[in-house]
C-alpha positions as CSV (number, residue, x, y, z in Angstrom):
1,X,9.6,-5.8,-18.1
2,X,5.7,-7.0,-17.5
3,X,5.0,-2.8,-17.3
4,X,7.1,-2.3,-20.7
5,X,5.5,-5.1,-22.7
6,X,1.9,-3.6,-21.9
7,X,0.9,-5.4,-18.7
8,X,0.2,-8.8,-20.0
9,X,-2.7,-10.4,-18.3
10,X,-3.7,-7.1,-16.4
11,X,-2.8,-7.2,-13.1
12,X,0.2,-8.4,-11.4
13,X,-0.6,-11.3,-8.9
14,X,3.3,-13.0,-9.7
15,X,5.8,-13.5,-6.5
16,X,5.3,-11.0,-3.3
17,X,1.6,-9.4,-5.3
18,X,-0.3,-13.0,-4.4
19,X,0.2,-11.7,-0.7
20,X,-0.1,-8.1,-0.7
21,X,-1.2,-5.7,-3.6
22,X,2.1,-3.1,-2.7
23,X,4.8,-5.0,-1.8
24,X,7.1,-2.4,-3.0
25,X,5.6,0.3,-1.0
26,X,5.9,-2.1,2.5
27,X,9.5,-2.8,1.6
28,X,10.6,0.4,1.5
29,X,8.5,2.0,4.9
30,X,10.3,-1.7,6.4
31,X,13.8,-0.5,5.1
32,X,13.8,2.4,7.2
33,X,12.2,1.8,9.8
34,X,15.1,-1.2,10.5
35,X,18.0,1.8,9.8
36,X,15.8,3.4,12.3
37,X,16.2,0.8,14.7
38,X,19.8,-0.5,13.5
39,X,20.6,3.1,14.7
40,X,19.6,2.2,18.2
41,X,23.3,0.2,18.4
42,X,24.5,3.3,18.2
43,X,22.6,5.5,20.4
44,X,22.9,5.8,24.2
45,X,19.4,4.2,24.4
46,X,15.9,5.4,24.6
47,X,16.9,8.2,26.7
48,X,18.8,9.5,23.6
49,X,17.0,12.4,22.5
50,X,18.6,12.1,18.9
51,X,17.4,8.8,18.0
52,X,13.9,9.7,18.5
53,X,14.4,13.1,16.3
54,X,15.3,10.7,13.7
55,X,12.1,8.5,13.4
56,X,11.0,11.6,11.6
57,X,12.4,9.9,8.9
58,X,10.4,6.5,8.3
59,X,7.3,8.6,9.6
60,X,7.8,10.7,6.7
61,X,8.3,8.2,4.5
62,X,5.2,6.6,5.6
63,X,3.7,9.7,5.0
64,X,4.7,10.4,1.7
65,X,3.6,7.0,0.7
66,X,0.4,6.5,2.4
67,X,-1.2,9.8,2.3
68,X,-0.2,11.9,-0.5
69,X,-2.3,11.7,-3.8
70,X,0.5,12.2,-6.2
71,X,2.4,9.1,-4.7
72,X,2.4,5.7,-3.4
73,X,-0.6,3.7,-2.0
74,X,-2.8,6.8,-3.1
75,X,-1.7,7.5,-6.1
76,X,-2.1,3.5,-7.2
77,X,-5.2,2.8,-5.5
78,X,-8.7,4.9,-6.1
79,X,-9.2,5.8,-9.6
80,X,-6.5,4.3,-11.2
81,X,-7.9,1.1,-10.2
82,X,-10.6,1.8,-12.7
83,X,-8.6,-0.2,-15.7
84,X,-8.8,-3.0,-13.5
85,X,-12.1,-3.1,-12.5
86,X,-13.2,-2.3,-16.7
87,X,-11.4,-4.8,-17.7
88,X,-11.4,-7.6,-14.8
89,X,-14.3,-6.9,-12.2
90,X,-14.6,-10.5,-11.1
91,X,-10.9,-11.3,-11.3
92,X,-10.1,-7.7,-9.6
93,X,-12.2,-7.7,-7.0
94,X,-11.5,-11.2,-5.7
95,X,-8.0,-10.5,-5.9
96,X,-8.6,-7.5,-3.8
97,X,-10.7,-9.2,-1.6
98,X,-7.8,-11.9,-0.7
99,X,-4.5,-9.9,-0.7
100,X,-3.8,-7.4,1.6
101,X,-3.0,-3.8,0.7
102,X,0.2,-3.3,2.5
103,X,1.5,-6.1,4.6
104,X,2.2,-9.6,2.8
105,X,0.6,-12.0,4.4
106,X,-1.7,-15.5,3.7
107,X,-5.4,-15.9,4.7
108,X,-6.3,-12.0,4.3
109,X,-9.7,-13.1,3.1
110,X,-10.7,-14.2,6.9
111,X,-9.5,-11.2,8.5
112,X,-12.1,-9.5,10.3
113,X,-13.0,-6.0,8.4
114,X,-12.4,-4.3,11.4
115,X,-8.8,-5.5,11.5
116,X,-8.6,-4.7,7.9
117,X,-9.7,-0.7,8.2
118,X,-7.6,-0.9,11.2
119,X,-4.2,-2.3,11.5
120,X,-3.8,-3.5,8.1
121,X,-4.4,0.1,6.7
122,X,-7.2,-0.8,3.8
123,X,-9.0,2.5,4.3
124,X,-12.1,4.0,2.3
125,X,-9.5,6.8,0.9
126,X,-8.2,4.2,-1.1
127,X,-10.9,2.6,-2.5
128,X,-12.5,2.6,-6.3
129,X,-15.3,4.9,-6.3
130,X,-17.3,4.6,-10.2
131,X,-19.7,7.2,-9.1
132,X,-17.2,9.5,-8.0
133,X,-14.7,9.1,-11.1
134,X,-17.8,9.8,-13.0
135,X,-18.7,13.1,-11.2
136,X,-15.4,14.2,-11.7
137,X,-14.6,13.8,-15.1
138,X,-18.0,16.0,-15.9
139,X,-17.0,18.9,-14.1
């Protein structure tokens, strides 16, 4: 309903978005990587060559939603940022200073930066660039 009526306020920072700026995104790589292990019950254990063929699936998932352009994190991060940042620089940029970019969590503003580009998966790629949405529009 907030996206229909026009995105009142700007940004979303209500429920699950004042901890991580995707929420959606982590909840579904979660959801199957806990069928992935759920399946486990039903294997004969690690040794079962089947269950590891299927973490193919979450991986791909992951995939999908971390690394292609036209999708997920990508897709939602980088240039179409840039009505955030137009409209709310100061407001944007502590918000994405604070709240991680995948994992909910509290107190994201002291994690080290190396634990940020690392484990917590907030990575150049997915950064707003101004110069480099300017570049491209002129070409």
């Amino acid at each position: 309903r907030w996206v229909k009526q026009g995105r009142q306020g700007g940004f979303c920072t209500a429920g699950l978005w004042q901890f991580s700026r995707h929420p959606n995104y982590f909840g579904e790589m979660l959801q199957w990587w806990c069928v992935w292990l759920l399946a486990f019950s039903c294997s004969s254990g690690v040794t079962d060559v089947l269950w590891w063929a299927t973490s193919a699936s979450p991986l791909f998932t992951m995939h999908i939603l971390l690394n292609v352009p036209a999708t997920g994190v990508m897709h939602a991060n980088g240039k179409n940022l840039k009505r955030y940042y137009d409209k709310f620089p100061e407001t944007y940029a502590e918000y994405r200073a604070s709240t991680s970019i995948l994992l909910p969590m509290v107190g994201y503003r002291h994690v080290p930066m190396i634990l940020k580009h690392t484990m917590l998966l907030d990575l150049e790629r997915y950064e707003y660039r101004p110069q480099a949405d300017a570049t491209s529009s002129t070409s």
